[in-house]
FIVO-945400 format. One line per field, with one value per residue (C-alpha): residue in one letter; x, z, y. Coordinates in Angstrom, 1 decimal. Layout:
N
type <- c(A; ...)
u <- c(X; ...)
w <- c(Z; ...)
v <- c(Y; ...)
REM end
This chain:
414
type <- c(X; X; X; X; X; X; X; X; X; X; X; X; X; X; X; X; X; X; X; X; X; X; X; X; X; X; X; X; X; X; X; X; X; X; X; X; X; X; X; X; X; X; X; X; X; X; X; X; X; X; X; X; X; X; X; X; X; X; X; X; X; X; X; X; X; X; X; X; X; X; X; X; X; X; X; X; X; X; X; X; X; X; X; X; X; X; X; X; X; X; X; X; X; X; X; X; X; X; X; X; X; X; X; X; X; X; X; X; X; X; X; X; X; X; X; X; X; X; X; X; X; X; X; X; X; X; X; X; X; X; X; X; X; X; X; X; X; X; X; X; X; X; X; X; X; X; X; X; X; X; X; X; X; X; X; X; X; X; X; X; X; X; X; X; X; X; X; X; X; X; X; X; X; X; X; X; X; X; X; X; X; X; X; X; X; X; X; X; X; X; X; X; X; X; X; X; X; X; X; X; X; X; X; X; X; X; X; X; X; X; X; X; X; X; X; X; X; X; X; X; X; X; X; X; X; X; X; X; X; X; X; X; X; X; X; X; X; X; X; X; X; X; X; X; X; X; X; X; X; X; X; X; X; X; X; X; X; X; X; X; X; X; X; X; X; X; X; X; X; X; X; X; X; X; X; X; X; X; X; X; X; X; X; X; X; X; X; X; X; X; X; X; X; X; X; X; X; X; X; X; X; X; X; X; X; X; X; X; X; X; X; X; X; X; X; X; X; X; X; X; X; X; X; X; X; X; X; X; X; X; X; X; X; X; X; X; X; X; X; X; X; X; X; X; X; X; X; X; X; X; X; X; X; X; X; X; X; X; X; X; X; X; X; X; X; X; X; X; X; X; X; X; X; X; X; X; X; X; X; X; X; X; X; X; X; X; X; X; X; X; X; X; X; X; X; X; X; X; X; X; X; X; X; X; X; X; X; X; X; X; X; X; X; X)
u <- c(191.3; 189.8; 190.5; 191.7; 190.9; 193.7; 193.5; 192.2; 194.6; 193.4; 195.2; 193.1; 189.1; 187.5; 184.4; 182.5; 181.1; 177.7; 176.9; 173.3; 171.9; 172.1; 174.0; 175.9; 177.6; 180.6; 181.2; 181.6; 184.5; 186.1; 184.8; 186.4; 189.8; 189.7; 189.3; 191.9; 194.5; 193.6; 194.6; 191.4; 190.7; 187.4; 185.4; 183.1; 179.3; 177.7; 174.0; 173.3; 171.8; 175.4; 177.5; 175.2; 176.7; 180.2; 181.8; 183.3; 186.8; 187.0; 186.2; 188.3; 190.9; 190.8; 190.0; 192.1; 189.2; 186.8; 183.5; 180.4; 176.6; 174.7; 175.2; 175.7; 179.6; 181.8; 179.4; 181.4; 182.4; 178.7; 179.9; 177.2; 177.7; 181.0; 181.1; 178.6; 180.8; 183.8; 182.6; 183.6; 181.4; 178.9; 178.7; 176.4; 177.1; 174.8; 171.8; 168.4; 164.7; 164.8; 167.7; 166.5; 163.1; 164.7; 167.0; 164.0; 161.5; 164.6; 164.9; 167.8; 167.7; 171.5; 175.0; 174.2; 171.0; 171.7; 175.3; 172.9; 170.6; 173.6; 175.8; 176.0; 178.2; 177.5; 175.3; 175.5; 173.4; 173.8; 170.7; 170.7; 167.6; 165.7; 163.7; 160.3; 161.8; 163.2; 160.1; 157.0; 156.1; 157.3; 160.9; 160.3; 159.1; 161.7; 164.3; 162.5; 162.2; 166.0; 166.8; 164.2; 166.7; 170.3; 170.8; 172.6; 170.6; 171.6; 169.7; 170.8; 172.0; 171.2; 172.1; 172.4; 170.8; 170.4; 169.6; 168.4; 167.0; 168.1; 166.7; 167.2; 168.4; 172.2; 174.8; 177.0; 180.1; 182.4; 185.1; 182.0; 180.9; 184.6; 185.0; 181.7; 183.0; 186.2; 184.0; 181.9; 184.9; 186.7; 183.1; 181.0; 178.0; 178.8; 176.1; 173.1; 170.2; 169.8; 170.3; 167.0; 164.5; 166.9; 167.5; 171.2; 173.1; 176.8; 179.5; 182.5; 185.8; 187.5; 185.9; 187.8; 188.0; 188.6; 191.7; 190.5; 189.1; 191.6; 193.6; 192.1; 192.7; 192.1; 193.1; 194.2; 190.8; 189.9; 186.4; 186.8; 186.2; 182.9; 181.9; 182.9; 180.3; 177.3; 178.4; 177.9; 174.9; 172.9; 173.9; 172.3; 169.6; 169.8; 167.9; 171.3; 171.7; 175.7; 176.5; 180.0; 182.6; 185.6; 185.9; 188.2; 185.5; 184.8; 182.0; 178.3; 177.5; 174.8; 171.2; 172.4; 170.9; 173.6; 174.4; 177.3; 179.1; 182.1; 183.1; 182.4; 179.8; 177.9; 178.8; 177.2; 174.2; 173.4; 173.7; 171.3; 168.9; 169.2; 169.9; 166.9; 164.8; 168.0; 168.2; 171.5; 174.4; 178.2; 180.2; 183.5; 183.9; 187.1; 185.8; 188.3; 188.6; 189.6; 188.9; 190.4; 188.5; 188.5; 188.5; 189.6; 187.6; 190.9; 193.5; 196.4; 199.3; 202.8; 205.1; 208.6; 207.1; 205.9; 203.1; 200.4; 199.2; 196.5; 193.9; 192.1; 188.5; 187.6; 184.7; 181.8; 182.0; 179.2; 179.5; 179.0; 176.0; 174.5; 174.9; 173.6; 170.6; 169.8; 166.2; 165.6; 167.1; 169.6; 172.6; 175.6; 179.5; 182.2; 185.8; 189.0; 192.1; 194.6; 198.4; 200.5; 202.3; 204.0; 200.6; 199.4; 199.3; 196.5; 194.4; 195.1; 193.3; 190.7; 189.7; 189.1; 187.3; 185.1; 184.4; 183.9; 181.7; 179.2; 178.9; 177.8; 180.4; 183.8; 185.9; 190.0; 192.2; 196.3; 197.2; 200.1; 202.0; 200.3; 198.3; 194.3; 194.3; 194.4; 194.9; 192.7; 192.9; 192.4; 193.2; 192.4; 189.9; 186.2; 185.6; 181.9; 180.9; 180.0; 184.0; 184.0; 187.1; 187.7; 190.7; 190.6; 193.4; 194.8; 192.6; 190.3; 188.1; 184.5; 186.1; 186.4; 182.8; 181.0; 182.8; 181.1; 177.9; 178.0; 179.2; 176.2; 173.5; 175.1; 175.1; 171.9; 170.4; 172.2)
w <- c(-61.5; -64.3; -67.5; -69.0; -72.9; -75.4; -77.7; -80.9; -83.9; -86.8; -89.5; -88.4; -89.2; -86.5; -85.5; -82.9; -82.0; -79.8; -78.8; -77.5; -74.9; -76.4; -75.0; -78.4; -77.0; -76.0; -79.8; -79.9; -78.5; -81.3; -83.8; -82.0; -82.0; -85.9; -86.0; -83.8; -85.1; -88.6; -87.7; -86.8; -83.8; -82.0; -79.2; -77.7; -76.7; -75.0; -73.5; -69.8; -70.6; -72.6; -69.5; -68.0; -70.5; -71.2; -68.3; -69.6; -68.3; -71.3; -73.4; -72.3; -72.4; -75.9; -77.4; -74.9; -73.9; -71.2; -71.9; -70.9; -71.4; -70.2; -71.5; -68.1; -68.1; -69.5; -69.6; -70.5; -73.7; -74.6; -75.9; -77.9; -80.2; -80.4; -80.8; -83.6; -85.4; -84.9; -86.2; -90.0; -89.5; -86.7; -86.2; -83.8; -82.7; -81.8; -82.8; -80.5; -80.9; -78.7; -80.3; -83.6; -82.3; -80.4; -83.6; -85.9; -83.9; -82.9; -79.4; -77.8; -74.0; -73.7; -75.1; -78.1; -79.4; -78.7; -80.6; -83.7; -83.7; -84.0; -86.2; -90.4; -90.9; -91.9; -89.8; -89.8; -87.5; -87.0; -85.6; -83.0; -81.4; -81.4; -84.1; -83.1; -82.8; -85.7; -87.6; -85.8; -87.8; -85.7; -86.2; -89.8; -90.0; -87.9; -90.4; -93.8; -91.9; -91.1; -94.2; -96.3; -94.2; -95.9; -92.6; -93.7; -91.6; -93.2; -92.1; -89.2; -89.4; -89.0; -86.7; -83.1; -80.8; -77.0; -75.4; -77.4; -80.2; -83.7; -86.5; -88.1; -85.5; -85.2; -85.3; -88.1; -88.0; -86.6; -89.2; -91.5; -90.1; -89.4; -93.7; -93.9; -91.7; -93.9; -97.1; -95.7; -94.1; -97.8; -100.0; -98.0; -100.1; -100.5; -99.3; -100.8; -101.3; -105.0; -105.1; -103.4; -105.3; -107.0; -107.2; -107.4; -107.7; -106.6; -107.0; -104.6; -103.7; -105.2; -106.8; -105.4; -108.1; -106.4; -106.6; -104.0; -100.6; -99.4; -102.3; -104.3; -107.8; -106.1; -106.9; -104.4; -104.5; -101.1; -101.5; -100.1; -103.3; -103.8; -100.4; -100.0; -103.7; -101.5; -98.5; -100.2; -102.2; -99.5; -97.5; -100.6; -100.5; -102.8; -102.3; -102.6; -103.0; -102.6; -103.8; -102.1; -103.0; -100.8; -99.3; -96.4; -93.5; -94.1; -92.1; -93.6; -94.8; -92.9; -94.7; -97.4; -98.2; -98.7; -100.7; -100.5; -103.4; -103.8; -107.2; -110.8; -111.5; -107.9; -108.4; -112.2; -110.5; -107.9; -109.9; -112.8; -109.9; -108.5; -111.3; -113.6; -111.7; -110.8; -112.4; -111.8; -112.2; -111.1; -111.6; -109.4; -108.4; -109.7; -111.3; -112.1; -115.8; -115.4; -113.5; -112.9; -115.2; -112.6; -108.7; -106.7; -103.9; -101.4; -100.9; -103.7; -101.9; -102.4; -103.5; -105.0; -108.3; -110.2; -109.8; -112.8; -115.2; -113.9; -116.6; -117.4; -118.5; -119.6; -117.2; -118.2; -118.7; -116.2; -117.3; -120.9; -120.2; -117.8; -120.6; -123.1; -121.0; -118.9; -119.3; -121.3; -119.5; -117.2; -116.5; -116.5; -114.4; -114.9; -113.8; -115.1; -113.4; -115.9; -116.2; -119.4; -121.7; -124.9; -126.7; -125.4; -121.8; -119.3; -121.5; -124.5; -122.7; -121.1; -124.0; -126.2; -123.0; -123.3; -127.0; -126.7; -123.2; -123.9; -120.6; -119.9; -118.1; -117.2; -113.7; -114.8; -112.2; -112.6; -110.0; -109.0; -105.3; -103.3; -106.2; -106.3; -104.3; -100.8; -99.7; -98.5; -101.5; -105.4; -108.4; -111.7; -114.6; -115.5; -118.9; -120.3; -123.8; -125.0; -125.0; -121.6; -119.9; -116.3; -113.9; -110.7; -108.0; -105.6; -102.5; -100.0; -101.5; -100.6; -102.7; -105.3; -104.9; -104.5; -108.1; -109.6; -108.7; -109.3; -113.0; -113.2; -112.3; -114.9; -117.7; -116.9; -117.6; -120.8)
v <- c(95.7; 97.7; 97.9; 100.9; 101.5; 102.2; 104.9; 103.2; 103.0; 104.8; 102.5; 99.9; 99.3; 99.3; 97.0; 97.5; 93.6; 93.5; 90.3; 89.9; 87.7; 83.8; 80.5; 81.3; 84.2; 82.2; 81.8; 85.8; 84.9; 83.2; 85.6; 88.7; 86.2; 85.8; 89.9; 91.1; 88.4; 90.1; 93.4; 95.0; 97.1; 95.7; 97.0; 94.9; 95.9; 93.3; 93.3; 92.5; 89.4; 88.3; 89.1; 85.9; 83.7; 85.6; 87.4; 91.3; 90.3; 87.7; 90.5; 92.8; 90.2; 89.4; 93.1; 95.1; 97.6; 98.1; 96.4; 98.0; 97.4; 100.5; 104.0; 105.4; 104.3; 107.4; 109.7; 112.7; 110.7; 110.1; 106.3; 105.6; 108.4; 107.8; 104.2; 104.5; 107.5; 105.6; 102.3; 100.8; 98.3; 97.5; 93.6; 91.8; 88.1; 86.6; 88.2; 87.1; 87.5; 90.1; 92.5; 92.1; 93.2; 96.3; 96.6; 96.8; 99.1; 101.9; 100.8; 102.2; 101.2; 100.3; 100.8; 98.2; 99.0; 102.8; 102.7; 100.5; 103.9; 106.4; 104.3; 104.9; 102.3; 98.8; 97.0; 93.1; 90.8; 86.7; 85.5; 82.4; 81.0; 78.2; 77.0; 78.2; 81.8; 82.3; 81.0; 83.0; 85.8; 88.7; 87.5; 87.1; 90.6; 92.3; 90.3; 91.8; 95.5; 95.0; 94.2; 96.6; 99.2; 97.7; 95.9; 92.6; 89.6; 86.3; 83.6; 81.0; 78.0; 74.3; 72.0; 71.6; 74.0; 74.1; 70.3; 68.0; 69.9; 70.2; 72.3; 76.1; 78.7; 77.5; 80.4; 80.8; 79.2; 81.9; 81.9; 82.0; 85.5; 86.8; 85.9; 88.2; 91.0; 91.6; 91.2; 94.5; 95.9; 95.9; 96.2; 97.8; 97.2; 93.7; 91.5; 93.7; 91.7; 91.8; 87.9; 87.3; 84.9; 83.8; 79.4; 78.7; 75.7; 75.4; 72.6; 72.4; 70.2; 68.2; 64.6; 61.3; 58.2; 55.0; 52.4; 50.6; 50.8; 53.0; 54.9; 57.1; 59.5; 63.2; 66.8; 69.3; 71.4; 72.5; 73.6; 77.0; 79.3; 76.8; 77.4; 81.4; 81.6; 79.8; 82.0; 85.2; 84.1; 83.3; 86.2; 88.2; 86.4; 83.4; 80.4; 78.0; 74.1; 73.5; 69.9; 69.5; 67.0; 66.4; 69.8; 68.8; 69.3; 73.2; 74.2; 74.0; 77.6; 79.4; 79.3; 77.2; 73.5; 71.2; 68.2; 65.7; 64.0; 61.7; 60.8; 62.2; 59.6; 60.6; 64.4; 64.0; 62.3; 64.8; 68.1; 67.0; 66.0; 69.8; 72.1; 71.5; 74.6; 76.5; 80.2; 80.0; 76.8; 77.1; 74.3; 75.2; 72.2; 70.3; 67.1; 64.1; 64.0; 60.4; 57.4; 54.1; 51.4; 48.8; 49.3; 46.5; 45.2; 44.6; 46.5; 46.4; 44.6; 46.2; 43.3; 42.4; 43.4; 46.6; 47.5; 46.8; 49.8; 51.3; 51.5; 54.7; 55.9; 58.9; 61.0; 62.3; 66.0; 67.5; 70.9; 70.0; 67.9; 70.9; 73.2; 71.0; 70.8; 74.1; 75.8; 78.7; 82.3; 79.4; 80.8; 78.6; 79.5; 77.2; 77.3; 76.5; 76.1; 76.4; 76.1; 77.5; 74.9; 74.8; 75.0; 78.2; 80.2; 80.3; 82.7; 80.9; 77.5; 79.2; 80.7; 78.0; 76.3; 79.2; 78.4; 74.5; 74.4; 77.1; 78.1; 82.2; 82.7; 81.0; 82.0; 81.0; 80.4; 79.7; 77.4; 75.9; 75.2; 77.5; 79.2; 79.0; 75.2; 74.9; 78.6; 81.4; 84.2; 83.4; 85.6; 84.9; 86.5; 86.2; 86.0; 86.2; 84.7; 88.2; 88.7; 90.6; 89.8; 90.6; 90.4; 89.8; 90.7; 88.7; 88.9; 86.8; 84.2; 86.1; 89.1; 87.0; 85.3; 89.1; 90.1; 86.8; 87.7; 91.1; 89.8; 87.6; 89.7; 92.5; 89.5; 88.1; 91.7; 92.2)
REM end
């Protein structure tokens, strides 16, 4: 049976996903998933070499269009040209050694790398390989041509490759590179590389105070704004350390070096280790202002009584102590989630938090049941110490991280 293709829908972007010829293909697969369940329209362009790995029935399957790799199917509708015309954003998944080199040097001997030449949309390319690949020289240099040419190629992850072996080449997490997509998709200028040489230091989740071995003092911070600011800054080219507290097993962002943390006191430890060289410090992580002056070493039995007090003590304040601190030209983020009281509204706290920190610039989000913690979009306002103030609407949590450092690199040259 063959598949017939449906006349696109113009309300919807549409993506044309290539997907060269790596074991990783498969994962295309969940990418094209996240895309189509979002509302876009996605055709798929494999190579020969990905139909090995990932038959074109799944494809069609999942994107409800023929799939074809040569340019010799359809020829009165000369599909490269259109594809590439068509396309709001051009995404390839995974990327190989070898399409990045035919990517880089205008070859155009199938559908793909012929719809790559024709296309003036977006261009994004994952890279998967092993190690060794994506280290020799001639990869490296395809990557900075691609690149030099507004080509977004952010750099692989790492982790487990093919076998046994273990190191830098891993594909991005696929709801890592779908969150990308709609970033270009919605800013198409997005992930420019004006980050590059730049050393940035990021704090995520939520700290975790101990009772005793198995309660805790927590806060509903997921992690995900922490990790969407390390996602987009290494996809412009930052060199990023992420020190992540409890961040409720997100997936490690591609091309960023990661650190873990539990509590305050091991949080405090690990970013005064790691921000001394940093040009750049963001504290979004949600630190426990308090912490339990004495942790049992059993568990706290329930019995017929009520339970003892539990005793207090104030946390160090990280942020404080970075500021106090930072290098000369250092640039410092923090963040305040924020609720109104009797004393003054969300403004009116992060405000004075602006005064009494110090920090160049401080992100403020209201939060509340299903506001800011634990959800996939954020809102809130930037507010720089020159008096700048900012709002930000209600949308995904890159969108958010992309207006940060678009803020930060307009302070930093101020």
């Amino acid at each position: 049976m063959t598949a017939t293709s449906a006349d696109p829908d113009p309300t919807k972007p549409f993506v044309v996903l290539g997907v060269g010829g790596g074991v990783a293909a498969y994962k295309a697969c969940e990418v094209l998933r996240g895309l189509t369940e979002s509302g876009h329209e996605v055709r798929v362009v494999p190579t020969e070499a990905a139909l090995n790995f990932v038959g074109a029935a799944t494809f069609e399957a999942l994107s409800g269009h023929p799939v074809h790799a040569g340019v010799f199917a359809d020829v009165p509708e000369v599909p490269h040209v259109r594809l590439g015309r068509r396309a709001d954003l051009v995404l390839v998944v995974p990327a190989t050694a070898d399409l990045l080199a035919k990517a880089a040097h205008g070859q155009a001997d199938d559908l793909l790398t012929a719809t790559l030449l024709t296309t003036r949309a977006p261009v994004a390319l994952f890279p998967a390989m092993h190690t060794e690949m994506w280290e020799h020289p001639a990869t490296q240099a395809n990557v900075e041509l691609l690149r030099s040419r507004g080509c977004v190629v952010p750099d692989p992850a790492s982790g487990r490759l093919t076998g046994p072996d273990t190191g830098k080449g891993r594909l991005a997490d696929p709801a890592e590179i779908v969150d990308l997509a709609r970033l270009l998709l919605a800013v198409p200028d997005a992930l420019r590389p004006d980050l590059t040489g730049l050393k940035i230091v990021i704090s995520a989740g939520g700290t975790r105070e101990a009772l005793d071995p198995v309660r805790y003092l927590g806060n509903r911070s997921s992690g995900k704004q922490g990790y969407a600011l390390a996602r987009v800054a290494a996809a412009r080219g930052a060199q990023v350390t992420l020190v992540a507290a409890h961040t409720q097993s997100l997936p490690d962002p591609a091309g960023v070096q990661l650190r873990h943390a539990g509590s305050a006191a091991e949080l405090r430890a690990v970013m005064h280790e790691v921000s001394g060289e940093a040009d750049i410090v963001v504290m979004a992580a949600a630190v426990a202002d308090f912490r339990p002056t004495n942790r049992a070493d059993y568990k706290i039995k329930k019995t017929d009584h009520d339970p003892a007090p539990v005793e207090l003590t104030r946390n160090p304040d990280i942020l404080t102590e970075l500021v106090a601190a930072r290098k000369p030209g250092q640039f410092i983020v923090g963040f305040a989630a924020e609720t109104g009281d009797s004393r003054a509204d969300v403004l009116g706290h992060a405000r004075a938090k602006l005064r009494r920190k110090g920090v160049d610039l401080l992100v403020v989000n209201a939060v509340g049941d299903g506001i800011a913690f634990e959800v996939e979009n954020n809102s809130g306002w930037l507010l720089r110490a020159d008096g700048t103030e900012i709002t930000i609407p209600l949308g995904a949590k890159s969108a958010l991280a992309a207006t940060l450092w678009d803020t930060v690199l307009l302070a930093r040259q101020s």
